[in-house]
C-alpha angles and dihedrals in degrees: 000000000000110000106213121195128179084256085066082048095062094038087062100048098045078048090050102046081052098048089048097040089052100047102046095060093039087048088078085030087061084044099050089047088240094117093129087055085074089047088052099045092038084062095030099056086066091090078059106051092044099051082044093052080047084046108047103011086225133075093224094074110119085216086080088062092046092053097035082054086049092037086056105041083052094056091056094054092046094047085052094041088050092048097048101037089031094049086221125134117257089257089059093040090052097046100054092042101052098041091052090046096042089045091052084050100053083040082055094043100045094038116021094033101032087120094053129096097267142093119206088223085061090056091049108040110023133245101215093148080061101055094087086058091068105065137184128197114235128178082330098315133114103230125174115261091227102049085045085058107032083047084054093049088052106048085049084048093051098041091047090049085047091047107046089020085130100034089047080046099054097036094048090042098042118355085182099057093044090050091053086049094051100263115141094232088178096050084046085050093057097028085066096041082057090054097045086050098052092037087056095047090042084055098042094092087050112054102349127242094288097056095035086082095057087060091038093054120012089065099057095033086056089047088054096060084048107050142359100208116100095225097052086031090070096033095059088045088057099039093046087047092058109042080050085060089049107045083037096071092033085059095040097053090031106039108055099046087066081064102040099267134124103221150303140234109288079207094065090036091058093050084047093058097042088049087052090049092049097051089042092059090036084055104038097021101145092232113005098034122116098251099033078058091049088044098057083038094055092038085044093061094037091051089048089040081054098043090044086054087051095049096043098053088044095058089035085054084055102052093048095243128133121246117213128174087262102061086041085067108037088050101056096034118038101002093231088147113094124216093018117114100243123213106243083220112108107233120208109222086231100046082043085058095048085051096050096043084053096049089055097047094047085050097239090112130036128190118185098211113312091334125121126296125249135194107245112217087264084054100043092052095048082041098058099041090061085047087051100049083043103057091039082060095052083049099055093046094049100045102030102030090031094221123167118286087234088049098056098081108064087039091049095044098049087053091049098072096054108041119122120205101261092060087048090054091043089055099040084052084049088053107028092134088042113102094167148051123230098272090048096269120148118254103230105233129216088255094065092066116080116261111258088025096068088111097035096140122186094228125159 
């Protein structure tokens, strides 16, 4: 049994302001495919969080967000000026920026601010358990420090997003295009890289700057495998930044007791949990998951295994010869048939028996015992219109790319299979006067399909 308090309350909440803060401004740095910049800024403030604990001798001074912001925006134009002076790519220019600038910062913390009130550890690894121990008073009440600051990053965060949200849409998908409109690419540019500095120094009592860039990053890197457009796109990176706060210290106070231990770090819950999410989503995502991908792939194969089946029994029908299960097979998998125009698709025997049972039970193909197959009308009229599409592309290509008579039929039988109607009629309309294809083939019409069955497709 988990035992809350309303310390865990407040754990939760300062957990999840970070997580949302953070995600919200790496949700444009993962679009822009500038993810290893936070990386960068969340180890390269440290100079700046060091000079402002000299400075102040407290780390509630809003001069350490004021550092941590300048301290940002100069690691960007270092880690340009780097890349275009130093001729090295942006990974190279980020990565000697950011270590030179984190290890003077660790140098700053152990040495120069070793009186103040700060472990490095803390700034490395988080104390998020500790944040209700820092209180402010507000309106009478005894509120933590970290979830009255994180609460006010978020809030400037939100209300910049909501501001610019157009201006920020246009610059991160085509800077071009926003500079031509009027649109300061290069302000939005820094501007974000402000926001992303703050926000990691806001967070760094929270979850520390290691795992600042797991929130930075894994949330908007799970709302990129589940949609493409920019609103639903921020709104997935909070909210998965959040229930990740909230199932992270769940985890962290519920989880190790069942194995004799006390506890763990919420922190490196949190970044668990996002990780889990992320290869949840990575797995199960509805389009760009892995097994939505091998499933189109899979789909893909069997659709073309069943189109190839079609193709081959039509021309067989015209040259007068039997098709038998054999010669099926022989002819789409190891082209042991001879005269017959071959797919250059490699056909697997067991994804050619899936394609065959589903011919016939979709009555395009019949087969009396162990005889041989024939196309039904239904068949013959899906069947024609692929042969159709397939010998106005050979003639395109020979007629118009003059390519090689032996060399028409691979190009011709990979485009067949993804050619939507209105490139068949834009074709058929490029070769009205033409009957035949290169070779003296007749080009199936349009008339020689059965009426009502003209856009009978074979699609899984």
């Amino acid at each position: 049994m988990i035992l809350w308090t309303s310390l865990d309350t407040w754990i939760v909440l300062a957990a999840a302001l970070a997580g949302a803060s953070c995600a919200l401004t790496g949700a444009f740095l993962v679009l822009r495919k500038m993810s290893m910049m936070g990386d960068a800024i969340s180890h390269a403030v440290l100079p700046g969080i060091a000079i402002a604990f000299i400075l102040t001798g407290s780390r509630s001074g809003v001069i350490m967000l004021v550092g941590a912001g300048i301290v940002g925006v100069l690691t960007a134009v270092l880690v340009e000026t780097v890349r275009r002076y130093g001729q090295l790519e942006q990974g190279a220019s980020m990565g000697v920026v950011f270590t030179v600038l984190f290890a003077v910062g660790l140098i700053l913390i152990e040495r120069a601010a070793r009186h103040v009130d700060i472990h490095p550890d803390h700034v490395l690894f988080g104390a998020v358990e500790l944040v209700p121990l820092y209180t402010l008073t507000v309106a009478g009440l005894a509120i933590p420090r970290g979830v009255v600051v994180l609460a006010v990053v978020l809030i400037i965060n939100v209300l910049i997003v909501t501001v610019l949200f157009k201006e920020l849409r246009i610059a991160t998908f085509d800077p071009a295009l926003a500079t031509t409109l009027g649109i300061n690419a290069t302000v939005l540019h820094y501007l974000l890289m402000t926001l992303v500095a703050v926000t990691t120094v806001a967070a760094f009592e929270v979850v520390g700057s290691i795992l600042v860039i797991a929130m930075l990053i894994v949330p908007g890197a799970t709302a990129h495998l589940l949609t493409r457009r920019l609103l639903p796109f921020l709104l997935v990176s909070v909210a998965t930044a959040v229930v990740a706060s909230i199932l992270g210290h769940l985890a962290a106070i519920g989880i190790p007791p069942r194995f004799g231990v006390e506890d763990a770090s919420t922190a490196g819950a949190i970044a668990t949990i996002l990780g889990f999410g992320f290869g949840t989503a990575f797995l199960f995502a509805p389009e760009q998951g892995v097994i939505a991908r091998i499933w189109d792939r899979a789909r893909m194969r069997l659709t073309i295994a069943m189109q190839d089946v079609l193709g081959l029994l039509v021309r067989s029908s015209e040259r007068a010869r039997v098709v038998t299960h054999g010669s099926v097979s022989g002819a789409l998998t190891l082209g042991e048939m001879r005269n017959v125009e071959r797919s250059p698709f490699a056909v697997q025997r067991r994804t050619l028996a899936i394609a065959l049972l589903l011919l016939r039970a979709r009555g395009m193909v019949r087969r009396e015992s162990s005889g041989p197959f024939h196309l039904t009308e239904r068949g013959d009229s899906a069947a024609r219109g692929l042969l159709r599409t397939h010998r106005l592309w050979e003639r395109f290509f020979f007629d118009d790319g003059r390519v090689q008579l032996d060399e028409l039929h691979p190009a011709a039988d990979i485009l067949e299979h993804y050619t939507d109607d209105g490139l068949r009629n834009a074709l058929a309309t490029r070769f009205v006067q033409e009957q035949t294809d290169p070779r003296g083939n007749p080009i199936p019409g349009e008339s020689d399909r059965p009426e009502g069955e003209k856009k009978e497709e074979v699609r899984e």
